[in-house]
Each structure stands twice: as structure tokens, then as C-alpha cells.
Backbone as a printed PyTorch tensor [residue, N CA C, xyz], in Angstrom:
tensor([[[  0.8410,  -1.1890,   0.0000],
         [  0.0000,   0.0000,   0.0000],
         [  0.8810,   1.2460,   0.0000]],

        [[  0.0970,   2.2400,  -0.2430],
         [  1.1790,   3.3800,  -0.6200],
         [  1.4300,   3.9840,   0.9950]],

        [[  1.4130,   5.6850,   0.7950],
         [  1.0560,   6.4440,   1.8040],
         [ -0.0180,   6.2830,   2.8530]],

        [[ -0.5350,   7.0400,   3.8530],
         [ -1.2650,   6.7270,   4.5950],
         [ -2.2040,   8.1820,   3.9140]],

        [[ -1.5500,   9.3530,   2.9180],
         [ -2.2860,  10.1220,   2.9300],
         [ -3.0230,  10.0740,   1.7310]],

        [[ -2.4030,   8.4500,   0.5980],
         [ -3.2830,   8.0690,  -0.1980],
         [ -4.5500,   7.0510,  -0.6800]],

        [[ -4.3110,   6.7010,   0.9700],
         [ -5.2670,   5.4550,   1.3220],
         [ -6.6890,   6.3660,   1.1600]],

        [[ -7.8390,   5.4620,   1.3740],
         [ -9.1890,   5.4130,   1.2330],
         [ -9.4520,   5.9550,   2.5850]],

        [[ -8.4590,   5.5840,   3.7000],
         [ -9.0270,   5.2670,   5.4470],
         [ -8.5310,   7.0340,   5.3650]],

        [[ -7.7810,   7.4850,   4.9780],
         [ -7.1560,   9.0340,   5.1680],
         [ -8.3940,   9.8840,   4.7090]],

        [[ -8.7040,   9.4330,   3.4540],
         [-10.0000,  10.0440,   3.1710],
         [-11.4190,  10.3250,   3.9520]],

        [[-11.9600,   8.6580,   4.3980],
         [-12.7720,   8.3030,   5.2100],
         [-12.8390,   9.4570,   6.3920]],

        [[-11.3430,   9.2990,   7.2730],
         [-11.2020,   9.8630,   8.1960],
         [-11.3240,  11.3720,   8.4290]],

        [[-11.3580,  11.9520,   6.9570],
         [-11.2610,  13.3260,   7.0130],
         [-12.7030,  13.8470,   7.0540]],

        [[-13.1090,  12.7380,   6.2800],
         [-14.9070,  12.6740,   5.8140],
         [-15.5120,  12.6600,   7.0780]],

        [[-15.2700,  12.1120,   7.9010],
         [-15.6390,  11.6150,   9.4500],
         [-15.6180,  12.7250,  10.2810]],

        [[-14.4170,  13.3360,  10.0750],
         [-14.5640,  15.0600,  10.6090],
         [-15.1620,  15.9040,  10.1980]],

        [[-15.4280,  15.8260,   9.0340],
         [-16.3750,  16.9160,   8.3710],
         [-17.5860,  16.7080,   9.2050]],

        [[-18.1720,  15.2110,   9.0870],
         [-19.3910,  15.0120,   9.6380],
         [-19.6810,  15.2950,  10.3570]],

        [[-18.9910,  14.9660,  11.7440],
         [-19.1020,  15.1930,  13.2520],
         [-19.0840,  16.4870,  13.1610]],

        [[-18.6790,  17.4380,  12.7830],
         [-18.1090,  18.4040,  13.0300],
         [-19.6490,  19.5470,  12.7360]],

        [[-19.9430,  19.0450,  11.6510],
         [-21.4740,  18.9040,  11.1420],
         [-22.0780,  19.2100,  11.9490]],

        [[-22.0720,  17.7010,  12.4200],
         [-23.2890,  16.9480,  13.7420],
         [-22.9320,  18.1810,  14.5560]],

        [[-22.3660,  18.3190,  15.1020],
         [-22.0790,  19.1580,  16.4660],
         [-22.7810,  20.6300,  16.1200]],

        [[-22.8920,  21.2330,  15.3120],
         [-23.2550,  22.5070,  14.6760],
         [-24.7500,  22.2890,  14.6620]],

        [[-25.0670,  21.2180,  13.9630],
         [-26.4340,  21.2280,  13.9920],
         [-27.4210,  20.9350,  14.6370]],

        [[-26.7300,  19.8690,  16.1080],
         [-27.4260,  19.4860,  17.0400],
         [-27.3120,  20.7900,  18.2700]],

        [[-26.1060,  22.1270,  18.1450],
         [-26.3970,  22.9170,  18.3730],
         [-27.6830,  23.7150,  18.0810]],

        [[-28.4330,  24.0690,  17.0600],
         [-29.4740,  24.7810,  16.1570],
         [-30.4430,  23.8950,  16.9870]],

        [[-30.6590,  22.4040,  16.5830],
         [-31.4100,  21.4440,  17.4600],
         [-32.0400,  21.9940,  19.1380]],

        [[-30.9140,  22.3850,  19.3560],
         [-30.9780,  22.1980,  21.1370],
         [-31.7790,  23.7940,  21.1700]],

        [[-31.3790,  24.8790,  20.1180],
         [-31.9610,  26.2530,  20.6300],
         [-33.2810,  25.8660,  20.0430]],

        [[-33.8930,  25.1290,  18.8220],
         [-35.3960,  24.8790,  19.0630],
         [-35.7490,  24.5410,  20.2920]],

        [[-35.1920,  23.3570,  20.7090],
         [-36.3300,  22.7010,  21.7390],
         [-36.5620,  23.5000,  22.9010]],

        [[-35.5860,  24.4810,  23.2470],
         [-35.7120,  25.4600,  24.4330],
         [-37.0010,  26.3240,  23.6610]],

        [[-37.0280,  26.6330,  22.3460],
         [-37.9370,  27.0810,  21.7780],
         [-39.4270,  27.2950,  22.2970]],

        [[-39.2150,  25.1540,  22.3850],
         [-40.5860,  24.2980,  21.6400],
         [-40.1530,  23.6850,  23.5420]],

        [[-39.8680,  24.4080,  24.4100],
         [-40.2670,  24.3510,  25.9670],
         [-40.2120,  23.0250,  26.1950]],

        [[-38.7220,  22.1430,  25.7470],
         [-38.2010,  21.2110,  26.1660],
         [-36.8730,  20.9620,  26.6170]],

        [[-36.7820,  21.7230,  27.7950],
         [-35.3260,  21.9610,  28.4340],
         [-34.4140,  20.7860,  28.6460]],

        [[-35.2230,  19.6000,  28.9820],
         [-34.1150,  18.7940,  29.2970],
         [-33.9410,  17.8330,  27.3030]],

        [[-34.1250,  18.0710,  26.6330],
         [-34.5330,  17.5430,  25.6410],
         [-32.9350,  18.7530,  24.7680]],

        [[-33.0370,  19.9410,  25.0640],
         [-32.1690,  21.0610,  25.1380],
         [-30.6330,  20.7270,  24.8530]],

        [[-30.9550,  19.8700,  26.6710],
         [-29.7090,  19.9760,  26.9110],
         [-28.9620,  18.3810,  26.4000]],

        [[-29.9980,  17.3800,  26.0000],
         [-29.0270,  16.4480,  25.5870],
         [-28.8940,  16.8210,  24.0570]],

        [[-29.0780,  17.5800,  23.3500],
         [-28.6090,  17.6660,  22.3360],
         [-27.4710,  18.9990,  22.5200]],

        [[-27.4390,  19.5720,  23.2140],
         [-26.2950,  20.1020,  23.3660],
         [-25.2880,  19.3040,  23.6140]],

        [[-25.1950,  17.9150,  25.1230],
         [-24.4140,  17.1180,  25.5110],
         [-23.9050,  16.1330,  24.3970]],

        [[-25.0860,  15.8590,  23.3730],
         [-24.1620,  14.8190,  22.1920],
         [-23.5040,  16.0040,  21.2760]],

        [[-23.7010,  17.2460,  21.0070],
         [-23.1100,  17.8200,  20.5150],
         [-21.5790,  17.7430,  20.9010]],

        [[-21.0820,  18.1640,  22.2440],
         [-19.7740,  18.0010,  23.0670],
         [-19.3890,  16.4060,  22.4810]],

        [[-20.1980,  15.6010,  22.4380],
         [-19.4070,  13.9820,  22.1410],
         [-19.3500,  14.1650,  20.8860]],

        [[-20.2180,  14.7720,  20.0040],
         [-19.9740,  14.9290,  18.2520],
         [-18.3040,  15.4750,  17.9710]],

        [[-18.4840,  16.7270,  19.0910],
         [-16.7060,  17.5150,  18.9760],
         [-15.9710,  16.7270,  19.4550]],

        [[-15.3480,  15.5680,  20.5790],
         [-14.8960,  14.6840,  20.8540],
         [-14.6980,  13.2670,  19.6200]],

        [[-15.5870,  13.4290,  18.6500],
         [-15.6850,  12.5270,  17.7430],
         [-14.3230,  12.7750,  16.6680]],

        [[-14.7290,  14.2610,  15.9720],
         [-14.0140,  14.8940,  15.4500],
         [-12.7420,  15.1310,  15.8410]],

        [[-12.9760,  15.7060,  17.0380],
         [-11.4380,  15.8600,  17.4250],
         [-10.4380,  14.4910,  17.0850]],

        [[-11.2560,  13.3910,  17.3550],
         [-10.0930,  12.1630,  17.1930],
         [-10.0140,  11.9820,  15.8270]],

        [[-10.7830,  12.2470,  15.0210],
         [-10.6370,  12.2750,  13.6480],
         [ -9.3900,  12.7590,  13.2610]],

        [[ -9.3650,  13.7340,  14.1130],
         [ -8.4560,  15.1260,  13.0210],
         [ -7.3780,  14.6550,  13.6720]],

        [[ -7.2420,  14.2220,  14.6700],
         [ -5.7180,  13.5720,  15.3960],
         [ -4.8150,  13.2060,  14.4240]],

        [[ -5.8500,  12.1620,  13.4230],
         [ -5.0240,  11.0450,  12.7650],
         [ -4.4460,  12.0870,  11.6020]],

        [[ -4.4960,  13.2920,  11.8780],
         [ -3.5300,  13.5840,  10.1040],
         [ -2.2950,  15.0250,  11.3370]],

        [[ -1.5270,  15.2000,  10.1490],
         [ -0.2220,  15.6380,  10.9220],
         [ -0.5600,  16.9600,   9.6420]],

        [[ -1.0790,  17.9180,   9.5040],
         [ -1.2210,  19.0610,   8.3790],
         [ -1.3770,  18.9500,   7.3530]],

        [[ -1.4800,  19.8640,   6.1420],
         [ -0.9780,  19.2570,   5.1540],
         [ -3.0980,  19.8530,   4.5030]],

        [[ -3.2240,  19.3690,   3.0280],
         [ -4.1540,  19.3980,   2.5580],
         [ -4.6300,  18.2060,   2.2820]],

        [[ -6.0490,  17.8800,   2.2430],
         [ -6.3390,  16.7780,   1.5410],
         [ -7.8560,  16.6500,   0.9590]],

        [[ -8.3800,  16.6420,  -0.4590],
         [ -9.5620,  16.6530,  -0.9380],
         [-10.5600,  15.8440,  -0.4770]],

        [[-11.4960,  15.9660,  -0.8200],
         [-12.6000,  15.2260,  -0.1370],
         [-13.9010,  15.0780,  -1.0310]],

        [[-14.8840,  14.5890,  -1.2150],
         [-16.4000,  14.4230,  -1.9520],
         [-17.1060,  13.6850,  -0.8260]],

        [[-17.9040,  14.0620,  -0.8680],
         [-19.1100,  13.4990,   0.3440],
         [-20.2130,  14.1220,   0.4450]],

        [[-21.5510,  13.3070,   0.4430],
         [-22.7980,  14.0580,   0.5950],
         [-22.9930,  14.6000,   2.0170]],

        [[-23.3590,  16.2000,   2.1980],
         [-23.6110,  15.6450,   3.7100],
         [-25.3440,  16.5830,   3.8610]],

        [[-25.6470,  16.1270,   4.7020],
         [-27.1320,  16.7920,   4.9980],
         [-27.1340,  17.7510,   5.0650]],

        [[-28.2820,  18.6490,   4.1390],
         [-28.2540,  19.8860,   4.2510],
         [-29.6360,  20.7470,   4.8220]],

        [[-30.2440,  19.7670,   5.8780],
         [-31.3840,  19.7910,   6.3580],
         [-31.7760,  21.3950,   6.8370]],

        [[-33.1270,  21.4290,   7.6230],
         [-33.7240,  22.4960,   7.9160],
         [-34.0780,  22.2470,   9.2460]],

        [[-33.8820,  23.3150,  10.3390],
         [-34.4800,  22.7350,  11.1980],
         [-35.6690,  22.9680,  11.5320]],

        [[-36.8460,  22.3060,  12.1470],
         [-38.3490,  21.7300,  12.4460],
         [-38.4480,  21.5280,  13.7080]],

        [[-39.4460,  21.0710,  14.3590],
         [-40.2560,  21.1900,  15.4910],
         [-39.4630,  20.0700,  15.8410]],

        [[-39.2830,  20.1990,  17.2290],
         [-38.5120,  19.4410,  17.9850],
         [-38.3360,  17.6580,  17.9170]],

        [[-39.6130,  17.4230,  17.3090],
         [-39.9300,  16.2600,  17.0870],
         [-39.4130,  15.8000,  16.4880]],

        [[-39.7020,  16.3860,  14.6690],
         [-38.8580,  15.9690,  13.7660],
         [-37.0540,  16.6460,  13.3860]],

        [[-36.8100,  17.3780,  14.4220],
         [-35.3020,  17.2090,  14.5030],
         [-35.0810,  15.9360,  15.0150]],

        [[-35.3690,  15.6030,  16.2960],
         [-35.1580,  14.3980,  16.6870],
         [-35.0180,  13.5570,  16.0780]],

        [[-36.1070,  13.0330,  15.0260],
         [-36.1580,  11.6660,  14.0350],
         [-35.4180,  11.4840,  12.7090]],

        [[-34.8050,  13.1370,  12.5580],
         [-34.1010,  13.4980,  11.3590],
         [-32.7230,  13.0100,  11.8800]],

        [[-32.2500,  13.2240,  13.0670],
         [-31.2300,  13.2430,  13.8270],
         [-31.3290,  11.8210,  14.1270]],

        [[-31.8240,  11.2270,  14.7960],
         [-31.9350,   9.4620,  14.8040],
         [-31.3880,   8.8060,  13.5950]],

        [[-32.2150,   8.9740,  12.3290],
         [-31.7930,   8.8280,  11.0800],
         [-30.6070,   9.2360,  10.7950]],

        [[-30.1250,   9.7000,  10.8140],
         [-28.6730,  10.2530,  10.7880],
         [-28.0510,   9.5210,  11.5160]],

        [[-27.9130,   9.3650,  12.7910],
         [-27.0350,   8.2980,  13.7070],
         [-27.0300,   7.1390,  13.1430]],

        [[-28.3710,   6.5380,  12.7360],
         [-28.3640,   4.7530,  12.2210],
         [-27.7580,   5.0280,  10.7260]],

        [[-27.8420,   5.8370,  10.0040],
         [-26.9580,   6.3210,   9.1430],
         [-25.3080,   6.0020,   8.9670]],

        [[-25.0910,   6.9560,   9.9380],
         [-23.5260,   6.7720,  10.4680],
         [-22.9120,   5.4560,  10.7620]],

        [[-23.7930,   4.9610,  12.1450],
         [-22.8990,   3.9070,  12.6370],
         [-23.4860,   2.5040,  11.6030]],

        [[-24.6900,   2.3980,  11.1970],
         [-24.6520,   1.2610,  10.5310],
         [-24.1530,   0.7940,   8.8800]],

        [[-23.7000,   2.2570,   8.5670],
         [-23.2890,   2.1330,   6.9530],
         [-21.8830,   2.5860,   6.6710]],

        [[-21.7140,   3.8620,   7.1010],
         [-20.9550,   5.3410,   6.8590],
         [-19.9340,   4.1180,   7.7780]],

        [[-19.4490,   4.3340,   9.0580],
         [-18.3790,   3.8090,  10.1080],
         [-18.4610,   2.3000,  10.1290]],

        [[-19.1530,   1.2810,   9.6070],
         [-19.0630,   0.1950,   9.7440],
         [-18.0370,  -0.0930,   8.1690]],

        [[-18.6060,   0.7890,   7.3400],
         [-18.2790,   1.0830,   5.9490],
         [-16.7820,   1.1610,   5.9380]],

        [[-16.6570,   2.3400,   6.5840],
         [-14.6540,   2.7750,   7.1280],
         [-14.5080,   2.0160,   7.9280]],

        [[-14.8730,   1.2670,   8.7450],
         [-13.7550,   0.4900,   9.0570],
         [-13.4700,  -0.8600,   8.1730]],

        [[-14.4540,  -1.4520,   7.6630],
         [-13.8940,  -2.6000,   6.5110],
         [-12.6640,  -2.0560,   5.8800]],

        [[-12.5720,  -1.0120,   5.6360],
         [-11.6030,  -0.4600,   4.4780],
         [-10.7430,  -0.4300,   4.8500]],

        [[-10.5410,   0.1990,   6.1790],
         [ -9.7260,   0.3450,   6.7270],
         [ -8.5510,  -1.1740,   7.3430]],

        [[ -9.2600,  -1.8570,   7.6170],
         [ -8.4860,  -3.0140,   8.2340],
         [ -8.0700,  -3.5150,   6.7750]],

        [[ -8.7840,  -3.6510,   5.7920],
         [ -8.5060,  -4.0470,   4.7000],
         [ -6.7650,  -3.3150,   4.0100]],

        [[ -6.8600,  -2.0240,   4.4890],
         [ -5.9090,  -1.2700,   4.3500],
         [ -4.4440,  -1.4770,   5.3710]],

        [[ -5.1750,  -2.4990,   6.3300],
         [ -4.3230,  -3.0390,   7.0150],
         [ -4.3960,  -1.5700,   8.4780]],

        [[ -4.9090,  -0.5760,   8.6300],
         [ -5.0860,   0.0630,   9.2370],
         [ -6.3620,   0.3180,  10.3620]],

        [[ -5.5700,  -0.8000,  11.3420],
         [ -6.1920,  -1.1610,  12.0180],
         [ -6.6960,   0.0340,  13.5960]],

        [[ -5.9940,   0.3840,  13.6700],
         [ -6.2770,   1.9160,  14.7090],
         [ -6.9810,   2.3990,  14.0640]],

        [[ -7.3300,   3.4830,  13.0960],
         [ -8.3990,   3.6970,  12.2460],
         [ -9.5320,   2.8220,  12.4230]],

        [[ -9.6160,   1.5950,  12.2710],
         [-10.8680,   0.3420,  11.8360],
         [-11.2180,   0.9960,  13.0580]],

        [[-10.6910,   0.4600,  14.4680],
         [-10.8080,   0.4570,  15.5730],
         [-11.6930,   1.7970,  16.4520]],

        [[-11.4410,   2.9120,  16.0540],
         [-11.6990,   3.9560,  16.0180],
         [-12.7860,   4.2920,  15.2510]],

        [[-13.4390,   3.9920,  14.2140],
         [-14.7870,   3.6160,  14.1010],
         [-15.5940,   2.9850,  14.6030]],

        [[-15.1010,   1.7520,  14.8210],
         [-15.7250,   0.8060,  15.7520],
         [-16.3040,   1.5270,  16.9410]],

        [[-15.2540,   2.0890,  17.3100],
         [-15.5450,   2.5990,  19.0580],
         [-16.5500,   3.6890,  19.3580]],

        [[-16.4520,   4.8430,  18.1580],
         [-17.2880,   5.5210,  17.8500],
         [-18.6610,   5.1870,  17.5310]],

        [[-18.9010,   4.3180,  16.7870],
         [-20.3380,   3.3480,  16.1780],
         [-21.4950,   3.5850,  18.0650]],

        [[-19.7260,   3.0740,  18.4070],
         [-20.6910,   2.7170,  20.0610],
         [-21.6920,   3.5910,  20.2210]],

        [[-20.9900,   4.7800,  20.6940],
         [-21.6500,   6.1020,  20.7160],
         [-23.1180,   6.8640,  19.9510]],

        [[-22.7710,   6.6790,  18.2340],
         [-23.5930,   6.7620,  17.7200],
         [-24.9130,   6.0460,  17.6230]],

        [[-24.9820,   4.4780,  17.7250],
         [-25.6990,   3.6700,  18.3650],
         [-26.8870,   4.4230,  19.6030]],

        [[-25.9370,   4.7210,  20.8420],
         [-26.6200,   5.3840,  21.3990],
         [-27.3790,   6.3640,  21.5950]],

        [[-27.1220,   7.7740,  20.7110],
         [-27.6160,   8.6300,  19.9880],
         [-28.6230,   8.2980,  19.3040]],

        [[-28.9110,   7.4480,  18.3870],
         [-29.8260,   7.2910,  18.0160],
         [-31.0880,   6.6440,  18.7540]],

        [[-30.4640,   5.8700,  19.8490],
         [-31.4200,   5.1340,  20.9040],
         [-32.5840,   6.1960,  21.4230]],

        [[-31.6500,   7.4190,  22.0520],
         [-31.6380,   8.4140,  22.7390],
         [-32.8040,   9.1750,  21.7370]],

        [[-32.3530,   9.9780,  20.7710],
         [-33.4330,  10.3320,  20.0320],
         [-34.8500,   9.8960,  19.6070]],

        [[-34.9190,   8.6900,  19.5860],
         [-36.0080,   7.8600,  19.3650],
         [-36.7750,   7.8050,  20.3350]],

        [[-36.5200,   7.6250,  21.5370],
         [-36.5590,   7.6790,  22.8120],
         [-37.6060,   9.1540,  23.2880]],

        [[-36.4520,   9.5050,  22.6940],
         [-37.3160,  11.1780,  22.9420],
         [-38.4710,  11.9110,  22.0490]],

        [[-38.2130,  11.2690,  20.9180],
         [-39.1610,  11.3720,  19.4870],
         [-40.4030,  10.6590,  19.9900]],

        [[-40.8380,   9.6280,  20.2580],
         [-41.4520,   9.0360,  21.2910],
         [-42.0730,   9.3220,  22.1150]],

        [[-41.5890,  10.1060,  23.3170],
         [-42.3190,  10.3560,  24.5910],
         [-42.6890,  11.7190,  24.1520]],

        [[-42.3210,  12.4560,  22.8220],
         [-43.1000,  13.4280,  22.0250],
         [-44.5940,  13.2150,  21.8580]],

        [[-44.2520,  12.2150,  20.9930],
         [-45.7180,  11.1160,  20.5580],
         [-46.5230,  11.1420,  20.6630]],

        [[-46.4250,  10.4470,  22.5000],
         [-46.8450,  10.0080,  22.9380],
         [-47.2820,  11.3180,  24.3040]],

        [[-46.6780,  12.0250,  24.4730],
         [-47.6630,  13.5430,  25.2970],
         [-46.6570,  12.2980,  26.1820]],

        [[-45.8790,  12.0370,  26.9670],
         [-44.9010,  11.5670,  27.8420],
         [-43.9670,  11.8180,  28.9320]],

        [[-43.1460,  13.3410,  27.7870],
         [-42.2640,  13.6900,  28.1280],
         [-42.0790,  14.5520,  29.3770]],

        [[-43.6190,  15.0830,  30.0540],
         [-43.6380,  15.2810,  31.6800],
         [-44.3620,  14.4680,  32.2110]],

        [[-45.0030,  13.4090,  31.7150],
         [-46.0250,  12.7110,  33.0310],
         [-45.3820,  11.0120,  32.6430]],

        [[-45.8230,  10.3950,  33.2580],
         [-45.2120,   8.3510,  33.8580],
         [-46.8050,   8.4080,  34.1860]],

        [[-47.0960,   6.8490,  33.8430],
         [-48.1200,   6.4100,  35.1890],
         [-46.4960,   5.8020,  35.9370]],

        [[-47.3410,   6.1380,  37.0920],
         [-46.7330,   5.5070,  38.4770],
         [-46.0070,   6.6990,  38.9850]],

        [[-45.2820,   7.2170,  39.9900],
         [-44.9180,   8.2490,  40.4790],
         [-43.4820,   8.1210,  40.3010]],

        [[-43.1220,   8.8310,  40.2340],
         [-41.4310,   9.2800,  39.7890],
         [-40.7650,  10.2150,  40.0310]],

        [[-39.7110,  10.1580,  40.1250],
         [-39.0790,  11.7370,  40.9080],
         [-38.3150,  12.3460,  39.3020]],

        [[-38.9680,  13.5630,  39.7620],
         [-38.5990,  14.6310,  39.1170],
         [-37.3450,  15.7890,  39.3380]],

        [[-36.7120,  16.2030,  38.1460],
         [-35.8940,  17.3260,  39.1190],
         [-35.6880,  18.3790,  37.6520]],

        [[-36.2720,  19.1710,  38.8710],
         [-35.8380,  20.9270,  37.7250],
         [-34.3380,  21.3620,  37.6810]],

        [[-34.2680,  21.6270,  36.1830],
         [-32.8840,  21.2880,  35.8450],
         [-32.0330,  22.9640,  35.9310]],

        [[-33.3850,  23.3380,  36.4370],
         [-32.6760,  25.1830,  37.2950],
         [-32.0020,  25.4610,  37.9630]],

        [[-32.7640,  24.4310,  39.2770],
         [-32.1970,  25.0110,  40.7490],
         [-32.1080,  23.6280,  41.3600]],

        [[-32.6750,  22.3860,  40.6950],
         [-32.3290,  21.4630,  41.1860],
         [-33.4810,  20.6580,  42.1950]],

        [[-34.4630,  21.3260,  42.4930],
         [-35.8500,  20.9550,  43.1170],
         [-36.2450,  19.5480,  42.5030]],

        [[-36.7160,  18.6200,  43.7240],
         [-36.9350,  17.4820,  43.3260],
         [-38.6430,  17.3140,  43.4980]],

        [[-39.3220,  16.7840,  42.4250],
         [-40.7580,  16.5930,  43.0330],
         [-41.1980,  14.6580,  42.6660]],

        [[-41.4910,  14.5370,  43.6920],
         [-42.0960,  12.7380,  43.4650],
         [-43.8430,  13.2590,  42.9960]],

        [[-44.0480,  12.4560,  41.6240],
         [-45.2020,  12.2950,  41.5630],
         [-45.6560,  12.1620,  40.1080]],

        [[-46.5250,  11.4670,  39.1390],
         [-46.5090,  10.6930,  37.8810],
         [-46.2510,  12.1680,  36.9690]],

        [[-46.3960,  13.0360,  37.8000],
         [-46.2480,  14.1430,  36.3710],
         [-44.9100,  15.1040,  37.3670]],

        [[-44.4930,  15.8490,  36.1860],
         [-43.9240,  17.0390,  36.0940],
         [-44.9440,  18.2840,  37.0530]],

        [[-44.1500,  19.3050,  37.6460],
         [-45.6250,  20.5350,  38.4740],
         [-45.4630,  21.2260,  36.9690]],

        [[-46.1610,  21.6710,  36.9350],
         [-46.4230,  22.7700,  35.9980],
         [-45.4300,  24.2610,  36.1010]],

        [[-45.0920,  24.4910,  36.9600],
         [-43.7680,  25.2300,  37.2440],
         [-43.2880,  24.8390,  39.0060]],

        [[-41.9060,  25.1580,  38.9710],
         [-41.0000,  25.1660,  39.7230],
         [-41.2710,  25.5490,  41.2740]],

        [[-41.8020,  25.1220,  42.4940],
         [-41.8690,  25.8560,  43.5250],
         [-40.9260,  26.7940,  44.0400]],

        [[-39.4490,  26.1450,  43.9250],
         [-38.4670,  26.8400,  44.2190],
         [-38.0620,  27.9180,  43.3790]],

        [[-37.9470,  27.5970,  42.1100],
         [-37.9510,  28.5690,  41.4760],
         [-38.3920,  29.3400,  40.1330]],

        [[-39.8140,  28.6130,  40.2930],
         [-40.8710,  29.1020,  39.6020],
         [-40.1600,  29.1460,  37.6180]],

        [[-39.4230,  28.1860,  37.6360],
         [-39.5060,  27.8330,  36.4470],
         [-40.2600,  27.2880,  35.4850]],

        [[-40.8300,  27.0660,  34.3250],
         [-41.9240,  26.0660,  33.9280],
         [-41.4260,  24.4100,  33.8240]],

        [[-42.8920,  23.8880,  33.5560],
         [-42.3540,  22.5580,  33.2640],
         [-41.4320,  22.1530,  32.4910]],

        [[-41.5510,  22.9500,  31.2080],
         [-39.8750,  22.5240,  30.6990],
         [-38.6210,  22.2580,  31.2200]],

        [[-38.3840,  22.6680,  32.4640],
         [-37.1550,  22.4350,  33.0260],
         [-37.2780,  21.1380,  34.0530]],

        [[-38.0440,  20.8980,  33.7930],
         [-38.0270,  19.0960,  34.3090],
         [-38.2250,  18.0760,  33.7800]],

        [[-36.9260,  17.4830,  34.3340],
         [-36.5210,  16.3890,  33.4340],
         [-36.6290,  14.8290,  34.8090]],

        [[-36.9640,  13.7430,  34.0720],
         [-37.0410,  12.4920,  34.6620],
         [-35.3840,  11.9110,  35.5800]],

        [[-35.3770,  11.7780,  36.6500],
         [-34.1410,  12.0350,  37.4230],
         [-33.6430,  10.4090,  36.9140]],

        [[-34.2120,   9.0790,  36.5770],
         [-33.4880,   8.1890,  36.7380],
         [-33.4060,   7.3240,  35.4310]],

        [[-34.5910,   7.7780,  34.3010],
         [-34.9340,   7.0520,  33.0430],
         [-34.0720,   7.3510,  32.0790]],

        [[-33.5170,   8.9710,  31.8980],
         [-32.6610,   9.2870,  30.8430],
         [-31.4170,   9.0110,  30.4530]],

        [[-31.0110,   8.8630,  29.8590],
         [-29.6940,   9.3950,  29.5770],
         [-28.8150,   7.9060,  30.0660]]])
């Protein structure tokens, strides 16, 4: 095999940063709807996979030492929508990634004999996997009118000041600090 900066996996890998890098930008935009669309804790995990999207990337970009290198790749050039269907757009995208896109680079990669690379998809997949769990999850208890009430009682906690309330729903705002229900999130189901 030649270079490492004429392999397929050099390419892949650069492609991989673009993406994430993507992801992270847009699950930013994501997170300022749902504060929008008065789903705070919904907010903040798309802010939090955003931080793992930049962690994604970052290891991407590890693997090259400067230098230029071309690239072709489709990447989504979506719009963002009601909290819902970011979510399911964003799900789609994760099963995207880890079941085609990174399962994809790493064949090539080991094939390329470049096995840290393979590996490094692999590990990532993990992640993305979960992301998509996560979204669905939440796309879901959309749905389904969910995302403040359980049957059965459950502890709650406002993600303000930290106030805990036991009971099948969300309060409608904050005693302590008179936040709305949006800022309560399920203390033991998420995440």
C-alpha cells in the first residue's frame, strides 16, 4: 500500500470530521429549538451529544499531521423543524452513520491493514448507536404527550435550581424557582 495520505481510510477519516463536526453545529441549532418548543431537558441532551460529536471529530483530526487533503461526500443539508422531527431526522442520521458510513470505514480500513483507524470507528459506532437510541426515545415520549407525566410516580428534578418533586407528572412550574415545566426532566430514566 502506498502512503497513509493516499489510502481510502485518510480520506474516510477526514470525511468523518467533516461530519461530526457537522453533527455538532447542527445538534447545536437542534438544542436552541427545543428550548424554543419548551423542552429543556430535551435542550440539553442535544447540546451534551453535541460536546461527544466535537470529541468525535477531534479524534478524527488527530489522525492527520497538516498538510491538505480533498474530499467528496454528501452531507445533509437539512432544515431545522419542530422538535420532534429534529429528533427523528437526527436518529436517522445516527443509524446512518454507525450502521453504513463507520461500519463502511472500518472494513476499508483493516482491509488497508489500518487497524487503529478500523478500531476507532468501531468505538465511535458505540456512541452513535446510542444517539440514536436516545433520540427515538425522545421522538417518542413526544408522541406520545410523555415527556412530563409516567403512570406511576417518579421523581422529578428541575434542571434550574435542582428541586426534586415525586409524583406521575412534572408541576407545571418550579416551587423553588418558579420555572416552567420545561425544566423538568425524569431524574433516573434518561440518559
Amino acid at each position: 500500500m502506498g502512503s497513509f495520505r493516499d489510502s481510502h481510510t485518510a480520506r474516510n477519516l477526514l470525511i468523518s470530521f467533516s461530519a461530526e463536526s457537522q453533527a455538532r453545529t447542527r445538534y447545536h441549532f437542534f438544542a436552541r429549538r427545543a428550548e424554543e418548543d419548551g423542552y429543556q431537558e430535551i435542550a440539553r441532551i442535544f447540546d451534551e451529544t453535541a460536546a461527544q460529536e466535537y470529541e468525535h471529530a477531534l479524534r478524527f483530526f488527530k489522525f492527520f499531521n497538516g498538510g491538505e487533503l480533498e474530499i467528496t461526500w454528501r452531507f445533509p443539508a437539512g432544515v431545522i423543524e419542530d422538535t420532534k422531527a429534529n429528533l427523528l431526522s437526527s436518529a436517522a442520521l445516527e443509524r446512518h452513520v454507525h450502521e453504513e458510513m463507520y461500519s463502511g470505514f472500518a472494513r476499508i480500513a483493516r482491509e488497508e491493514n489500518l487497524i487503529r483507524a478500523a478500531d476507532t470507528f468501531d468505538a465511535i459506532s458505540v456512541a452513535e448507536r446510542h444517539h440514536e437510541t436516545v433520540f427515538r426515545t425522545l421522538a417518542d415520549e413526544i408522541e406520545e404527550n410523555r415527556v412530563f407525566s409516567r403512570t406511576g410516580e417518579r421523581l422529578w428534578k428541575c434542571l434550574g435550581c435542582g428541586y426534586l418533586h415525586q409524583g406521575t407528572e412534572a408541576p407545571k412550574k418550579c416551587p423553588a424557582c418558579v420555572r416552567p415545566q420545561g425544566y423538568f426532566a425524569l431524574l433516573t430514566e434518561r440518559r
